[in-house]
C-alpha positions in Angstrom: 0.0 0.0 0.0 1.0 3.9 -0.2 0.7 6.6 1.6 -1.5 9.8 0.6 -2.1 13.2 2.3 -5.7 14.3 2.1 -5.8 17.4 2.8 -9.3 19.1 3.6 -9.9 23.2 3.4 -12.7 24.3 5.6 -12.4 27.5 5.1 -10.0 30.3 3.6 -6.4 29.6 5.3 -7.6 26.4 7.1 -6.4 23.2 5.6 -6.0 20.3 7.9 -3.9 17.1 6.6 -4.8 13.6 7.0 -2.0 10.5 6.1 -3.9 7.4 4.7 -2.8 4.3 3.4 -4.6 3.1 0.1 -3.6 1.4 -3.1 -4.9 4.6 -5.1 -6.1 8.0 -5.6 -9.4 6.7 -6.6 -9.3 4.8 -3.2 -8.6 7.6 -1.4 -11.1 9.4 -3.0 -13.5 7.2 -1.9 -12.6 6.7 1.9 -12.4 11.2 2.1 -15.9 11.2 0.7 -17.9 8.7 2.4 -17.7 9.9 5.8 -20.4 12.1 6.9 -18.3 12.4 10.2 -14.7 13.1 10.1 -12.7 11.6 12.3 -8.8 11.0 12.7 -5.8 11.8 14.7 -3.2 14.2 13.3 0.6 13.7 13.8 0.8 16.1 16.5 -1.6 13.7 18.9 -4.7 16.1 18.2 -8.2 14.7 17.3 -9.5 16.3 14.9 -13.1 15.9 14.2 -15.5 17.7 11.8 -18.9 17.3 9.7 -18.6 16.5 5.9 -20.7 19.5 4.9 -18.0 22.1 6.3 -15.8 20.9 3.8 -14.5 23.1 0.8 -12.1 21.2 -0.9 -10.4 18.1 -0.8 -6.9 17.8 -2.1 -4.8 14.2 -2.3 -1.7 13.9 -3.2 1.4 11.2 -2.3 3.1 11.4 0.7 6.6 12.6 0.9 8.7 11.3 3.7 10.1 14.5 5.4 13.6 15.2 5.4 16.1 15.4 8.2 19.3 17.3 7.6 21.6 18.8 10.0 23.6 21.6 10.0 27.7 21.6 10.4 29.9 24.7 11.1 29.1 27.6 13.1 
């Protein structure tokens, strides 16, 4: 399976992000529009919970594994 980022506007300049794991876009598509009732934990630990209808636009795209770099000198 991959991972996807769904990411939901509610309204102008709030966009929450939800990582799934599906075997496609289309499947994605389908879990971020049958729920009436939004419901999943973000990666900070936070719960984030909200109707269908408050929804503006749904994004997904492929998740991208962040990078850690570090920093040398002074």
């Amino acid at each position: 399976m991959k991972k996807f980022v769904i990411q939901y506007t509610l309204e102008e300049g709030l966009t929450v992000e939800r990582t799934v794991e599906a075997e496609s876009r289309e499947d994605v598509a389908s879990i971020a529009l049958s729920e009436q009732i939004v419901q999943f934990e973000d990666v900070f630990g936070e719960l984030n919970l909200f109707n269908k209808d408050d929804i503006k636009l749904v994004k997904i795209k492929d998740y991208i594994e962040p990078v850690n770099t570090s920093r040398r000198g002074g």
